[in-house]
C-alpha positions as CSV (number, residue, x, y, z in Angstrom):
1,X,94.5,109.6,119.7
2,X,94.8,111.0,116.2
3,X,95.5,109.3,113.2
4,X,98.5,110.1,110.9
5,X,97.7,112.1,108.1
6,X,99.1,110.5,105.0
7,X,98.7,110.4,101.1
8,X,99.8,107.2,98.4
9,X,101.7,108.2,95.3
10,X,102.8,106.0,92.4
11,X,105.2,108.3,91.6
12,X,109.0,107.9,91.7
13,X,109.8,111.5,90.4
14,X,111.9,113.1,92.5
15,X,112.7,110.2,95.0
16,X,116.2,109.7,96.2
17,X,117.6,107.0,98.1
18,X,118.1,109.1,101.3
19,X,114.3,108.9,101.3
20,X,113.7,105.6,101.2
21,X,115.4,104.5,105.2
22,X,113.4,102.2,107.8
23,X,112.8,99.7,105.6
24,X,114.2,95.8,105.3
25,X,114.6,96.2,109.2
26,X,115.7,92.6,110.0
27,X,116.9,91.8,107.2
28,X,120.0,89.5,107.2
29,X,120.8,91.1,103.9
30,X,118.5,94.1,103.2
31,X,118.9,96.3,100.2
32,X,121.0,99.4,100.3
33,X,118.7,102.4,100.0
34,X,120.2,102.8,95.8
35,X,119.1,99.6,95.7
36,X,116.1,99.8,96.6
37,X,115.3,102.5,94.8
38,X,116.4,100.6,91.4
39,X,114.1,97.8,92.3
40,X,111.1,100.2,93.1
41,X,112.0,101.9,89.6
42,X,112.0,98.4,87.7
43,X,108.6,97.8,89.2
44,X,105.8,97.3,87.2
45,X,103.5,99.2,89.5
46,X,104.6,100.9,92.5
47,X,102.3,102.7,95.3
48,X,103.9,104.6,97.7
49,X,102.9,105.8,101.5
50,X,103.9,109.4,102.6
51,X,103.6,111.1,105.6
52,X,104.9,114.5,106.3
53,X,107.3,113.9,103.2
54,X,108.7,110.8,104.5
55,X,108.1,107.6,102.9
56,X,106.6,105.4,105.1
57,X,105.3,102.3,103.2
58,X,105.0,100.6,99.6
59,X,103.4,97.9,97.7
60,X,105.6,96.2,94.5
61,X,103.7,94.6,91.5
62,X,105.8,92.9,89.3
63,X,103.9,91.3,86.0
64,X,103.8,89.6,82.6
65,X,101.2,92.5,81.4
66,X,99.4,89.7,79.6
67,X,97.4,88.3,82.4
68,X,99.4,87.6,85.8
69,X,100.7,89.8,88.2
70,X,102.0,89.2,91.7
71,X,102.9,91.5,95.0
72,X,106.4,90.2,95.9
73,X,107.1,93.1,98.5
74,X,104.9,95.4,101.2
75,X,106.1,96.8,104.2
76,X,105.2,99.8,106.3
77,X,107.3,101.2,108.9
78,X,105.7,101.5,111.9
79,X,106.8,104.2,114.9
């Protein structure tokens, strides 16, 4: 079996919501994909997973830049 072949970004250049689908699955109240991608760009630090050009997972850091930060969201989608 081969491994997918993917890269992490930290960039949001670019990145529309019509990107950012599979995610929040089971979610009695999941963002819409404009959310999302509001909350991703208010993020202190953002790394993104992307394979073949989709997006298929993300860590969120949110933080006081002083001295605490905290990862409130990480999900990958799995096939």
């Amino acid at each position: 079996m081969t491994q997918p072949s993917y890269s992490l970004t930290t960039s949001l250049d670019g990145m529309t919501p019509e990107q950012l689908h599979g995610f929040f699955v089971d979610w009695p109240n999941p963002p819409t994909p404009e959310t999302f991608l509001r909350l991703l760009r208010g993020s202190y630090r953002v790394v993104l997973a992307v394979n073949d050009g989709q997006f298929v997972g993300f860590v969120q850091a949110v933080s006081d830049d002083v001295l605490t930060a905290y990862i409130p969201l990480l999900e990958v989608v799995l096939e």
